[in-house]
matplotlib code that plots the C-alpha trace (Angstrom):
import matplotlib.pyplot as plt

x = [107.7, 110.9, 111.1, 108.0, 105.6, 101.9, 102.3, 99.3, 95.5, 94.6, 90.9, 89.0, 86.3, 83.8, 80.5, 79.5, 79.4, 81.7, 84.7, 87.2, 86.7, 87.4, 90.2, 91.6, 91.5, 93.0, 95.9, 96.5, 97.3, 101.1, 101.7, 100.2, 102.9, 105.6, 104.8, 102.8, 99.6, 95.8, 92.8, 90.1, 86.8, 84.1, 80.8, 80.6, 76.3, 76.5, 76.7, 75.0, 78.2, 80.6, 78.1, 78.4, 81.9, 83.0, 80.1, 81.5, 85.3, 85.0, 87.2, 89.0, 92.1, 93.1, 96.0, 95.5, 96.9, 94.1, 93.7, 96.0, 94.5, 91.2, 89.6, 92.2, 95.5, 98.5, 101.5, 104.0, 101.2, 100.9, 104.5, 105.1, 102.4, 104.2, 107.6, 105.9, 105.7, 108.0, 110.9, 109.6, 106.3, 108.2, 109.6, 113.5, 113.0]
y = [38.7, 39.3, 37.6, 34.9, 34.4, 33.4, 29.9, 28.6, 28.6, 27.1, 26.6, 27.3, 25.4, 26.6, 28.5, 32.0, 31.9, 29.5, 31.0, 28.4, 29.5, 32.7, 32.3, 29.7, 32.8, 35.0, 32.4, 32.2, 36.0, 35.8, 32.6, 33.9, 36.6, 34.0, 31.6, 33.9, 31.9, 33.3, 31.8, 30.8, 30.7, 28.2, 28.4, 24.9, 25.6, 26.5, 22.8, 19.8, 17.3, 20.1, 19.2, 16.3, 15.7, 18.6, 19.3, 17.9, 19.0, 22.3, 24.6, 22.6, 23.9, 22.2, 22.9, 21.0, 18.1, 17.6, 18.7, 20.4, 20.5, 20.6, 22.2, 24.6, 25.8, 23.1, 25.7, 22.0, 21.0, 24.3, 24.6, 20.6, 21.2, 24.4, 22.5, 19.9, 22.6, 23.1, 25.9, 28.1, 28.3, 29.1, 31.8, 30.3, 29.5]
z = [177.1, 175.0, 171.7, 172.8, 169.5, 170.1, 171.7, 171.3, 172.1, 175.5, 176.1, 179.9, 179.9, 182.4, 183.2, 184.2, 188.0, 188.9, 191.3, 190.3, 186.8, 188.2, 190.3, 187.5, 184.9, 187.4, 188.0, 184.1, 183.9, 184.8, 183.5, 180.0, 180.1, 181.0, 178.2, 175.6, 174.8, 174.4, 176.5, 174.9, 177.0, 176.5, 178.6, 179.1, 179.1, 175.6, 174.4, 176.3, 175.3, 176.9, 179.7, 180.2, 179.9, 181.8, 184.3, 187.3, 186.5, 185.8, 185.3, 183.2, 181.2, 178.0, 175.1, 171.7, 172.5, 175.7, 179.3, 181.5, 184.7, 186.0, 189.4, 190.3, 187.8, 187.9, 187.4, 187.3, 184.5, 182.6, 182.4, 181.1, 178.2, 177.6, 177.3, 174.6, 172.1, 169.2, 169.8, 167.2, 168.8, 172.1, 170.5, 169.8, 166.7]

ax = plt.figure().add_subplot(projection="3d")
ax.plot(x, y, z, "-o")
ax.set_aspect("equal")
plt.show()
């Protein structure tokens, strides 16, 4: 993790229970080493307009400027939205 600042936030948007939420947090532990951000959890439950714009997608993995991937961790998709972020965020600045 040499040199990487905090990236950003990215956001799992899920439910307790769910395996692909599971496996999709699993998934996002060596990537989060690679590129240095911090996951955010949200229990999708918690708020009926979460609900109903994520009910059917979940787990559904989003950075600030929208989703990432959704159903099972994109590594091709994690590593474009990483790519969109200013150097100094990325550390090489």
């Amino acid at each position: 993790m040499s040199g990487l600042s905090k990236v950003c936030e990215l956001t799992l948007y899920g439910r307790p229970g769910c395996h692909l939420c599971d496996d999709m947090r699993v998934a996002l532990g060596e990537f989060q080493l690679q590129f240095g951000f911090t996951l955010r959890d949200i229990d999708i439950d918690s708020d009926p307009a979460l609900v109903e714009r994520y009910g059917r997608l979940i787990p559904v993995l989003a950075d600030p400027a929208g989703e990432i991937c959704h159903y099972f961790l994109d590594p091709a998709a994690l590593a474009r939205a990483m790519a969109m972020l200013p150097d100094q965020a990325q550390g090489k600045g």
